[in-house]
N, C-alpha and C positions, 0 to 999 in steps of 0.2 A: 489781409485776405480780402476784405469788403472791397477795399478802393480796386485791385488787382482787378476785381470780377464785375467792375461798376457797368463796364460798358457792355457786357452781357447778360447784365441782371435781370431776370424776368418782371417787368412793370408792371404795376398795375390794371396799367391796359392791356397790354398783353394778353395778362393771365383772364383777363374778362372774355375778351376774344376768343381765346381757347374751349374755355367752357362752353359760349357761343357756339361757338362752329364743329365742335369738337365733342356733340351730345351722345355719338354715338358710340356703342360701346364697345370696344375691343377684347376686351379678357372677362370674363365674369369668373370667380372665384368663391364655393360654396362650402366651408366647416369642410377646409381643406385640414388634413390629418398627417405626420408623419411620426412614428412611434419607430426609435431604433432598437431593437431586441436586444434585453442582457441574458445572455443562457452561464451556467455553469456544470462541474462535469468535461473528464474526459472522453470517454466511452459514448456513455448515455447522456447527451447533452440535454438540458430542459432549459424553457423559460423562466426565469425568476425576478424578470421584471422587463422594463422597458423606459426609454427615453424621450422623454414628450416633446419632443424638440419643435414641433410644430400642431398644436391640439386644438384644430377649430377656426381656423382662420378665413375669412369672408370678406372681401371687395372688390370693387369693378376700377378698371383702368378703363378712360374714354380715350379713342385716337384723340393723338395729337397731341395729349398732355405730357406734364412728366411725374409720375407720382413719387415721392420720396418714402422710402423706408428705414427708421430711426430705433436706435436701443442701445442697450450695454450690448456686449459682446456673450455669445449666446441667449441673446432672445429669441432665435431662430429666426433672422432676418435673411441672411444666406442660405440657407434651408431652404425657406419658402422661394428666394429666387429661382434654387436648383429646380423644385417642383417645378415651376412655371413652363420648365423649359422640357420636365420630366427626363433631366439628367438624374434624378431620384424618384422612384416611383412610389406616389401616394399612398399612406396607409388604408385612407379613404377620405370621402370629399369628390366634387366636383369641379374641375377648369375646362371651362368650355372658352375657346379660340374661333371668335367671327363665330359664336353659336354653333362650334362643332366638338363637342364632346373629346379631350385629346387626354385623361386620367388614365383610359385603359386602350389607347389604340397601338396597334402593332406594329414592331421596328421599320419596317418598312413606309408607314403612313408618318412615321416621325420624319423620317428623311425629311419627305415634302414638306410636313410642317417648318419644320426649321431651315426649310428658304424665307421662310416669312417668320421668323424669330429665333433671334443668337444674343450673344453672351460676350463680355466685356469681363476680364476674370482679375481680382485683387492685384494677385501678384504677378508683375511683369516677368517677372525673371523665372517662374518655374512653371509660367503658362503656354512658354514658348520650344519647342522640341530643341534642343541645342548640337543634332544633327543634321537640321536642315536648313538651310538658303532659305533667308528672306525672301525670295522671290517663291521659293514653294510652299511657304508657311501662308503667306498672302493668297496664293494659286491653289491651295489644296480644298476652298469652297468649291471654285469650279471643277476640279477633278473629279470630287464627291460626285457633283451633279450634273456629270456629264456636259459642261457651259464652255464656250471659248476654247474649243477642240482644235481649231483653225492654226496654219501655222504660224508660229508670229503673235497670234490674238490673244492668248494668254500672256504672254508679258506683257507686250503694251497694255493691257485691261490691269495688270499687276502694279505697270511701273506707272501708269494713271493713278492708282489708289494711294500710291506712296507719296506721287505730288498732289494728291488731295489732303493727306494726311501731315505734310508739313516733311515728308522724308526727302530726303536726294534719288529721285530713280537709278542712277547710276552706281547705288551703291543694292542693288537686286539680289549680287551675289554674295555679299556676307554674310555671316554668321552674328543671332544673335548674342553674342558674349564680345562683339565688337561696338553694340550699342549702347548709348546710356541709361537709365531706367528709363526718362521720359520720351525715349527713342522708342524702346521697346513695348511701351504702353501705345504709343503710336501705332506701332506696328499691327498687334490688338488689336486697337479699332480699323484699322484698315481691312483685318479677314474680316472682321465681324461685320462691317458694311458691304461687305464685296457683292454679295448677293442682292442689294437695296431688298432690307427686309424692312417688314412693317413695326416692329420691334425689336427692342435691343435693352436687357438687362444689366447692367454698368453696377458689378457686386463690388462696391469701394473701390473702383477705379484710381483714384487719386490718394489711398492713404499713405502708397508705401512712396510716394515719389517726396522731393522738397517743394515749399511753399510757391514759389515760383513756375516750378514745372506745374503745381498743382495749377495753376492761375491758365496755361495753356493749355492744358488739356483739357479742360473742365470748359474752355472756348471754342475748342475744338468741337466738342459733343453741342453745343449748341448751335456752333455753326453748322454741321450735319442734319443736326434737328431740324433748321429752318429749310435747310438745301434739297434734303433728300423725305421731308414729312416723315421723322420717325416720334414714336413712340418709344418713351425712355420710363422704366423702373429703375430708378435708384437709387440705390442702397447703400446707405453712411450714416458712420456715429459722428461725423463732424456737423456740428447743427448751423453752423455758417455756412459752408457749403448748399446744406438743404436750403437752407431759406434762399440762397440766389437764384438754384437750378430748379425749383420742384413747383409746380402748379399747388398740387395737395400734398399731404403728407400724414404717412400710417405711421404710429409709434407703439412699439410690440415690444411686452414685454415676459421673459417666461412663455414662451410660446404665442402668446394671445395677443392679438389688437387692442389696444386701450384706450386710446383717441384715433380718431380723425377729420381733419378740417381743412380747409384753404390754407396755405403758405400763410398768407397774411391774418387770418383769422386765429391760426395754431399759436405763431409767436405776438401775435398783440395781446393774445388772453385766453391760456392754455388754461382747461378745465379739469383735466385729471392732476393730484397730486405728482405721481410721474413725470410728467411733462413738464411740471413747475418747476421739480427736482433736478430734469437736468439742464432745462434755460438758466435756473439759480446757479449750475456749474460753470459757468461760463464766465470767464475773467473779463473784469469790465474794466478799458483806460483810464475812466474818468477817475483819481480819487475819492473825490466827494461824492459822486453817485455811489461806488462802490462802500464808501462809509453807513448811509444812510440803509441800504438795501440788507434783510435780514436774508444770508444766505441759508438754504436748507438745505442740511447734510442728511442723508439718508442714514439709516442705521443698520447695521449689520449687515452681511451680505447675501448677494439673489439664491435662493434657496435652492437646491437640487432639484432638476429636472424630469429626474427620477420621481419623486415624491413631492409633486410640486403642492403646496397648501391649498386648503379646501379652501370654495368660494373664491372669492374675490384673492386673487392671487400676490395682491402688490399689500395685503393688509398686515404681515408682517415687518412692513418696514417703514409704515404710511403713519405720519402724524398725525391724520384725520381720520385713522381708526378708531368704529365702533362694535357693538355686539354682531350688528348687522353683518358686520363686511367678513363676519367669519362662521357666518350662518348658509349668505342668499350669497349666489354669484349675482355682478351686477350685470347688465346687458347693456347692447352699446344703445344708446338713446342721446334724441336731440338734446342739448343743453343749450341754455342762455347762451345768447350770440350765436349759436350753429354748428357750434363743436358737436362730434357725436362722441360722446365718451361713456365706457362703462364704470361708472361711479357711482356710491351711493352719494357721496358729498360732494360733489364738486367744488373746484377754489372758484372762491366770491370774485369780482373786481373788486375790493380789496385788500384780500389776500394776496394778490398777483399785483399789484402796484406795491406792497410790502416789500415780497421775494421775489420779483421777476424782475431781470434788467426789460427795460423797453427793448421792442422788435429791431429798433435802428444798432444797436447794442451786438446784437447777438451776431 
């Protein structure tokens, strides 16, 4: 996968530039909340609990960057995306879009919004209507929004997105079950650009496809990036991936942010246990590196959401649990090197030269 993505790999320089030029802040995200209701009861239904699938979560996306979002499965990383986009409305919390308050605005002020931000959605295959033409799946932004009314304009503006997307225009009239997956992940990004939004959320865009396809699509969105100035959140458990596409990178676990840091900062010397945990996952070619390296397996698994553990959330499964960590929540704060992590311990440099493969590694 490394080599595949070499020629798109976000640089060092790059990533400098971006921050540079790119101070300004596009999403602001405040102890954003989403609690799914358990009721029981037929008649008389009650609450008897709830779902913390998202409890608190807080940071700023700058244009121009691409922030990455990392965890096991049910951290509430796809959660938090839906939010963004308030395909799920907050339990509470604030998302303010270019400083306009969009938690509690009305169906109608959404429309407008989401000309200037959409969604890239997992799965190819059941994000796409499979009674409609290619050509209307791509065209149904502009129908929404009244755009490219003109006769004729709507296709060509259609069959333009599909040769920007690496499609055949020619092929406008079929049906997606005549595409391959990484046809139809194309196809994806093609609506979801069609409006040139200023954002674009990509919730694991590349998991379901093969290594290969992954390698072009994953080019694709960069190439976009650079051509059209978007702004990209996203969202992957593949930690290879994140390291080539993502400026920064959040790692959320059990609901909560735990770290976050620069690309280069997170995987050269990751300061929550967490994030040690799952760089340590990561299969490394070398023999002899891989000998020497003391992998850290987690213990037991991520605790229900429902009842998620008091305080510091990851302390039932953390080697560098102490009294503390099931006392005091900890808060996110600077750490050594820049990380911001919530930790009472932090891993040492070296700890993380012990259990961490090196950045180039990962």
């Amino acid at each position: 996968m490394s080599d595949r993505l070499s020629g798109t790999a976000a640089t060092d320089e790059s990533r400098a530039a971006a921050h540079a030029g790119g101070g300004e802040t596009l999403y602001e995200i405040r102890d954003l909340k989403k609690h799914f209701p358990l009721t029981s009861g037929m008649i008389f239904r009650k609450q008897v609990g709830a779902v913390h699938a998202v409890d608190g979560v807080s940071f700023d996306v700058k244009r121009g960057e691409t922030l990455g979002l990392v965890g096991e499965s049910g951290c509430g990383k796809s959660t938090t995306g839906r939010l963004l986009l308030r395909l799920l409305d907050p339990t509470s919390g604030s998302i303010k879009f270019e400083g306009e308050e969009i938690a509690d605005i009305k169906p109608k002020q959404l429309i407008e919004f989401r000309r200037d931000a959409q969604m890239i959605f997992q799965d190819p295959y059941s994000s796409l209507n499979p009674r409609k033409t290619v050509g209307s799946i791509i065209g149904e932004p502009f129908s929404i929004h009244g755009m490219k009314t003109g006769e004729g304009e709507r296709r060509k503006a259609v069959q333009e997105l599909m040769d920007t997307v690496g499609l055949n225009p020619e092929h406008f009239n079929r049906y997606p079950h005549e595409f391959s997956g990484g046809q139809r992940q194309r196809i994806g990004v093609a609506r979801a650009v069609a409006l040139k939004p200023k954002l674009i959320i990509a919730d694991e865009p590349v998991s379901a496809l093969d290594v290969s396809i992954q390698a072009q699509v994953l080019n694709l969105l960069r190439e976009l990036q650079r051509d059209l100035g978007l702004t990209l959140v996203f969202i992957a458990h593949d930690l290879s991936v994140v390291r080539h596409m993502c400026d920064r990178v959040a790692v959320m676990y059990l609901g909560k942010i735990v770290e976050m840091a620069g690309s280069d900062q997170l995987y050269g010397h990751p300061r929550h246990p967490y994030t040690g945990a799952l760089m340590s996952a990561v299969p490394i070619a070398d023999p002899k590196l891989a000998a020497v390296k003391k992998r850290q397996i987690l213990a037991g698994d991520v605790p229900s959401p429902t009842n998620p553990p008091p305080a510091c959330r990851f302390h039932t499964r953390c080697w560098k649990a102490q009294d503390i960590c099931h006392q005091d929540e900890p808060m996110l704060e600077a750490k050594d090197g820049g990380n911001i992590a919530a930790c009472h311990f932090p891993m040492t440099d070296a700890e993380v030269l012990e259990r961490v493969p090196t950045s180039r590694h990962v």
